[in-house]
C-alpha positions as CSV (number, residue, x, y, z in Angstrom):
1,X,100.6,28.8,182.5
2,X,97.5,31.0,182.7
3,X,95.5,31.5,179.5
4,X,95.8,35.4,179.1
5,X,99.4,34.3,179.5
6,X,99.4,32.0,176.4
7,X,97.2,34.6,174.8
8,X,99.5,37.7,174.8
9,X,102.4,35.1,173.8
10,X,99.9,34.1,170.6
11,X,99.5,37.7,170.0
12,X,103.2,38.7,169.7
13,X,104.1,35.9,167.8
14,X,101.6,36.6,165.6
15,X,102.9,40.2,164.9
16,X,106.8,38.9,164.9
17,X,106.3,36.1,162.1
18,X,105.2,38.8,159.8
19,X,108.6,38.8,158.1
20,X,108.2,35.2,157.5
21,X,106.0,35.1,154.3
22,X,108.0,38.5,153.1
23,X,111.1,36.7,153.4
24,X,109.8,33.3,151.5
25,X,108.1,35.2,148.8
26,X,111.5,37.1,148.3
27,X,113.4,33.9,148.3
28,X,110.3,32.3,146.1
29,X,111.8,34.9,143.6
30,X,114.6,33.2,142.6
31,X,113.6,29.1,143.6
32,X,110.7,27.4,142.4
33,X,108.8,25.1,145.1
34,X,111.0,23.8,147.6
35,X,108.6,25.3,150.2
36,X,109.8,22.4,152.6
37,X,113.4,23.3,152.4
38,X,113.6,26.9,152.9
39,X,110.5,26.7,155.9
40,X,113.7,24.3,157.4
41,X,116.1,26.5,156.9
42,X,114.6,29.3,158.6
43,X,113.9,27.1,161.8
44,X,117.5,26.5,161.7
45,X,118.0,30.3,161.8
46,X,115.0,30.8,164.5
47,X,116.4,28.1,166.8
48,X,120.4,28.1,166.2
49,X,120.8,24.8,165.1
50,X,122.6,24.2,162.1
51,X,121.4,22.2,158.6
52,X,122.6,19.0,156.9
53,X,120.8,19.2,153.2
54,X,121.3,15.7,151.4
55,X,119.9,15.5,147.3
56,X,121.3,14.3,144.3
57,X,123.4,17.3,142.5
58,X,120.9,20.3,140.7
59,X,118.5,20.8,143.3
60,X,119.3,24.3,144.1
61,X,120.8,23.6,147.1
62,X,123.4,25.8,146.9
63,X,121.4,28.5,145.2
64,X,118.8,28.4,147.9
65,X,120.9,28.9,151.1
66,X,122.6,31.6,148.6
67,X,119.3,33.4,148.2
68,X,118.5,33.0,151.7
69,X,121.9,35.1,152.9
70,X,120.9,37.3,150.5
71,X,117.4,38.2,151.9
72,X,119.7,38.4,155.4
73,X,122.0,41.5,156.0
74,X,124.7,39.0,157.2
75,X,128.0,38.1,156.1
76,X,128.0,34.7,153.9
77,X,130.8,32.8,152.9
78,X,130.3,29.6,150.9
79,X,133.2,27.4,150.9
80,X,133.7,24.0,148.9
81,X,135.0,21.2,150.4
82,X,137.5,18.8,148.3
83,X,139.6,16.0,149.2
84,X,142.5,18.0,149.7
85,X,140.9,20.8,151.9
86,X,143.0,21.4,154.8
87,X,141.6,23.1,158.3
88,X,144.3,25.5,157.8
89,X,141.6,26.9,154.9
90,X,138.7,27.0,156.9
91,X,139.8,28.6,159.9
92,X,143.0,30.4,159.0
93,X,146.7,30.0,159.9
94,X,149.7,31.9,161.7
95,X,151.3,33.8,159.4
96,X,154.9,34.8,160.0
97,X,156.0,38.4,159.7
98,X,159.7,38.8,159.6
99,X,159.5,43.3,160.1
100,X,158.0,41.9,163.8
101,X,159.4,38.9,164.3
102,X,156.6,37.5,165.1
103,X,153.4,35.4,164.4
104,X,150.4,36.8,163.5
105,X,146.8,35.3,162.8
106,X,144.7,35.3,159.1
107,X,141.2,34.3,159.7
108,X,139.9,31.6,157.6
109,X,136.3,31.8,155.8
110,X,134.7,30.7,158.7
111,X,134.3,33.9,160.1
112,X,131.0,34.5,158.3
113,X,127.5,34.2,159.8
114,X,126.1,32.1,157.6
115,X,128.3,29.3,156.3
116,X,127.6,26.9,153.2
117,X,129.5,23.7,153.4
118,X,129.2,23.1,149.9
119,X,129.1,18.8,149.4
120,X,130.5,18.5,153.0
121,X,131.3,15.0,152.8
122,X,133.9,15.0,150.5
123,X,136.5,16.5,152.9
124,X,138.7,14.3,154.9
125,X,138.2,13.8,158.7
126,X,141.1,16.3,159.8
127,X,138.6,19.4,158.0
128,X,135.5,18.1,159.9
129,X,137.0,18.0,163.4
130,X,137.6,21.6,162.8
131,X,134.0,22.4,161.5
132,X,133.1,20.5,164.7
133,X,134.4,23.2,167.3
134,X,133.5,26.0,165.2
135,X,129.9,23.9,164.8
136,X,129.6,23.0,168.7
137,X,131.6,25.6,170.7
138,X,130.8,28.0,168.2
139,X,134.4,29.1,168.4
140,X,137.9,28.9,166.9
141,X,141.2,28.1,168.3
142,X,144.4,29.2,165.7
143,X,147.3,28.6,167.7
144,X,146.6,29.4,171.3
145,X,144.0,31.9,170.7
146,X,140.6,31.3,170.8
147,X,138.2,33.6,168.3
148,X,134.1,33.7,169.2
149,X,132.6,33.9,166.4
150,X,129.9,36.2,165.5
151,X,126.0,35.6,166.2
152,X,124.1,34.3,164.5
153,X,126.9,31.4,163.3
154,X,125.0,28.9,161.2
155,X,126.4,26.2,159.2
156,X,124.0,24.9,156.3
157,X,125.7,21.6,154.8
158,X,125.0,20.5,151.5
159,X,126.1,16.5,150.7
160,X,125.3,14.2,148.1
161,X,124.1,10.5,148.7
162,X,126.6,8.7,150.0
163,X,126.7,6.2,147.6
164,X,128.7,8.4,144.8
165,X,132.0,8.7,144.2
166,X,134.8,10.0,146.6
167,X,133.0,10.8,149.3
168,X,133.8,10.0,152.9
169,X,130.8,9.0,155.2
170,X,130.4,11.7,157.9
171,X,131.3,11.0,161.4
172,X,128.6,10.0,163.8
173,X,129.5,12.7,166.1
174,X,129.2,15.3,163.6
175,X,126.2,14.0,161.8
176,X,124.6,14.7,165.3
177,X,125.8,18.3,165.8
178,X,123.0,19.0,163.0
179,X,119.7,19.7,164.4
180,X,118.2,18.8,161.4
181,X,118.5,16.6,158.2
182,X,116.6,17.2,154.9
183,X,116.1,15.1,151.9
184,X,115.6,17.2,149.0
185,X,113.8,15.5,146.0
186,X,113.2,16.3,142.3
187,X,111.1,19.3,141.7
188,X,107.6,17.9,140.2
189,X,106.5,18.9,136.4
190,X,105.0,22.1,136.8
191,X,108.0,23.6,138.7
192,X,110.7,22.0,136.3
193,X,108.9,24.3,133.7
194,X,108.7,27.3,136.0
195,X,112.5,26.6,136.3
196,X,113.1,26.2,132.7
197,X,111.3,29.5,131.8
198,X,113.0,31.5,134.6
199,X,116.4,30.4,134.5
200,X,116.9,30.6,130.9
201,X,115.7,34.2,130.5
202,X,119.2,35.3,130.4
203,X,117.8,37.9,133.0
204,X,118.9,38.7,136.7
205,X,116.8,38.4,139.6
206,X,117.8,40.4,142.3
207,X,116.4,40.1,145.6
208,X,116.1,42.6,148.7
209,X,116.8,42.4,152.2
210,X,114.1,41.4,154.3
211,X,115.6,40.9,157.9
212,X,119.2,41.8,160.2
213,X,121.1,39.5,162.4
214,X,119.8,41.6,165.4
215,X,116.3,41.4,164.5
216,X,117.0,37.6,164.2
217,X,118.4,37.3,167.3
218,X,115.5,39.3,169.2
219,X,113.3,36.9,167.1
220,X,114.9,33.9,168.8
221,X,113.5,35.5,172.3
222,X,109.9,35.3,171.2
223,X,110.9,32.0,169.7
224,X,111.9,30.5,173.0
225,X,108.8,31.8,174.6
226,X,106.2,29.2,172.4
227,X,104.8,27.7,174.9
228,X,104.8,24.2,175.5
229,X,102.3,22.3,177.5
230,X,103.6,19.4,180.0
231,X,101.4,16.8,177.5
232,X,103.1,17.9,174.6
233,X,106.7,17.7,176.8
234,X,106.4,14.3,177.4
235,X,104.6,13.3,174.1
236,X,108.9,14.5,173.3
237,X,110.4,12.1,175.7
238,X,108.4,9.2,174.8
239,X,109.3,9.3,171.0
240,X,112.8,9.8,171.8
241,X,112.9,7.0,174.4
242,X,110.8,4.4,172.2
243,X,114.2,4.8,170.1
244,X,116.7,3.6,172.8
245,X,113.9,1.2,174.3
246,X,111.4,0.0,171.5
247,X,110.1,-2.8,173.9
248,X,108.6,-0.8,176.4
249,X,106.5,1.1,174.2
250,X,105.5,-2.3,172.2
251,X,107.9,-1.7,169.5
252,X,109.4,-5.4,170.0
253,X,109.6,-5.5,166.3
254,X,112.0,-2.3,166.2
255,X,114.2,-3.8,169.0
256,X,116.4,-6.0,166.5
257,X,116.2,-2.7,164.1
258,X,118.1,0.2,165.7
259,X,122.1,-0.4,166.7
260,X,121.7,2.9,168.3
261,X,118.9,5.6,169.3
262,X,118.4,9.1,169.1
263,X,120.9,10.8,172.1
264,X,119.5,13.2,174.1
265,X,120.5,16.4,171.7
266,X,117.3,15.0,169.8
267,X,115.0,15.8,173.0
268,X,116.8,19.2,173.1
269,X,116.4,19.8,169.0
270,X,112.7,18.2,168.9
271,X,111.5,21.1,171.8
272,X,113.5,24.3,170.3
273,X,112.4,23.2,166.5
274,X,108.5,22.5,167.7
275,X,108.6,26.3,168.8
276,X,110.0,27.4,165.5
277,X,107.7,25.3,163.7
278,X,104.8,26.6,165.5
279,X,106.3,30.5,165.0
280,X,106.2,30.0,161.4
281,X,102.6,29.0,161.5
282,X,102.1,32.5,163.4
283,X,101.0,30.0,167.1
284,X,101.9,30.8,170.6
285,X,101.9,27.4,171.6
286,X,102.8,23.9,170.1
287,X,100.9,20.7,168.8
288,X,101.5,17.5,168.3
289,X,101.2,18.4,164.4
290,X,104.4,20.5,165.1
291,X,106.1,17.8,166.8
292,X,105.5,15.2,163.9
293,X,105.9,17.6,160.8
294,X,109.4,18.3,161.9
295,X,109.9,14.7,164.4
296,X,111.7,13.4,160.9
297,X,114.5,15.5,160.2
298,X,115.3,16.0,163.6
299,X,115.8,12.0,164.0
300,X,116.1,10.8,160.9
301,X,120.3,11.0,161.2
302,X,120.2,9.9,164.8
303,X,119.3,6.5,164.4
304,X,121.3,3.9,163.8
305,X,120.4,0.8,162.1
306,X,121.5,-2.1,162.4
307,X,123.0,-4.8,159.5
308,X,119.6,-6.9,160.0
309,X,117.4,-3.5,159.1
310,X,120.0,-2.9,156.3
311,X,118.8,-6.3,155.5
312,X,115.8,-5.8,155.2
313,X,115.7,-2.4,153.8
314,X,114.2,-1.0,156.6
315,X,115.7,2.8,157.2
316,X,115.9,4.9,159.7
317,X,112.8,6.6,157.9
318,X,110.1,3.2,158.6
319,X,111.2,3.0,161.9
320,X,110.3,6.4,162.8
321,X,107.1,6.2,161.5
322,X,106.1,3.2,163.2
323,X,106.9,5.1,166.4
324,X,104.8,7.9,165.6
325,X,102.4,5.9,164.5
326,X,102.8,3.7,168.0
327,X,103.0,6.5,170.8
328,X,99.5,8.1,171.7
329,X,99.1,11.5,170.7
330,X,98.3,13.6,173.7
């Protein structure tokens, strides 16, 4: 690509990510800190992937994906899933009407744009298959009619570890269907006291709207025009292929390690997130910086270990930072 080319791209992305700060500093109105969070979820809105938050419970999870609809002129719909959800209440039923004699359809909640799966893994496997269409096809089938939903559709997941009570692993297939995983941690001491002042105030904070689902979606073109050099292309394809083939890219150690590596969805998810990253930062282009700064969520939930790394308390987490650590920068 010529360099006036990459220049003029540079230039509009510079004037399209104005909204970005607006929209963070409007958010930053009603959470404390959790910078890294909310910068994720907005690539998960720039490049229509959908978000699997993990943290122990009163992290604001809820409240900031709450916040973040509310800064959005879209519709939001959070729902809570419980061991006895059935699919029936996420994407709606036939419904019988005797005047007619005939069947007619309720839509469920999931006829939103922005969708919080409030502690996600504690619904049963028949719920998530039905998440999984509306998640992959982004469309529902009630019956034998088939509803697209509306753009942008965006499913942002929260779960607790999985170690706690009644809650059932997620599928692998699933897990991958998120383009990215975060793992929220405890707020340090200075924000814990911001929190404390501002949410015992007994006073409401309102927020405005910043942004509309068409202006996101006409964002998403300048998104997918970042450009990305042929270096940085296959600086992607050797990460993900040192996790299906450690050996070759003298990771021997790693070999034993991983029961399964990152499919090719993570090759996709690492290239479309890169360009969000680098949007965000107000660049035309992408680095390798971008590639790293957002190579662990992307992967982090798309390698499996195996019993030995269990073992030996290696996660998914160590060996992807022995890979970046490995592979040459370009």
């Amino acid at each position: 690509m010529a360099t006036q080319d990459i220049r003029a791209i540079n230039e509009k992305v510079k004037e399209e990510s104005v909204f970005v700060e607006e929209l963070l500093n409007e958010i930053g109105k009603v959470i404390v800190g959790q910078r890294y969070m909310l910068e994720r979820l907005l690539i998960g809105i720039l490049s229509d992937g959908h978000v699997l938050i993990e943290g122990v419970p009163g992290l604001a999870k809820t409240l900031a994906v709450k916040t973040l609809s509310d800064c959005i002129q879209t519709k939001f719909q959070r729902l809570q899933f419980t061991p006895d959800l059935l699919p029936a209440d996420l994407i709606g039923t036939m419904i019988y009407n005797p005047q007619t004699c005939g069947f007619s359809v309720k839509k469920g909640p999931i006829f939103a744009n922005l969708i919080l799966a409030d502690e996600i893994n504690r619904a049963p496997a028949k719920v998530q298959s039905a998440l999984l269409e509306a998640m992959q096809e982004r469309q529902i089938t009630i019956g034998e009619q088939t509803f697209h939903l509306d753009k942008p559709f965006l499913v942002l997941a929260t779960q607790n570890p999985i170690e706690q009570e009644g809650t059932y692993p997620l599928p692998e297939a699933q897990i991958d269907r998120f383009m990215l995983k975060l793992k929220i941690t405890y707020p340090n001491r200075d924000e814990e006291r911001e929190i404390m002042e501002r949410m015992t105030s007994g006073k409401e904070i309102k927020v405005k709207k910043i942004i509309s689902p068409d202006e996101i979606l006409r964002i998403r073109q300048v998104v997918n025009e970042v450009y990305i050099d042929e270096k940085i292309k296959n600086y992607i394809l050797d990460i993900v292929f040192a996790t299906r083939e450690p050996e070759k890219y003298k990771l021997d150690d790693l070999k034993p390690m991983i029961a399964y590596g990152a499919s090719p969805r993570a090759t996709i998810y690492l290239t479309n997130t890169a360009r969000a990253q680098a949007f965000l930062q107000g660049r035309g282009y992408v680095t390798p910086e971008d590639i790293k700064s957002i190579g662990y969520d992307v992967l982090r939930h798309r390698i499996i270990v195996t019993y030995e790394a269990e073992a030996e308390e290696m996660t998914s987490e160590n060996i992807i930072e022995q890979i970046f650590n490995q592979i040459e920068v370009p």
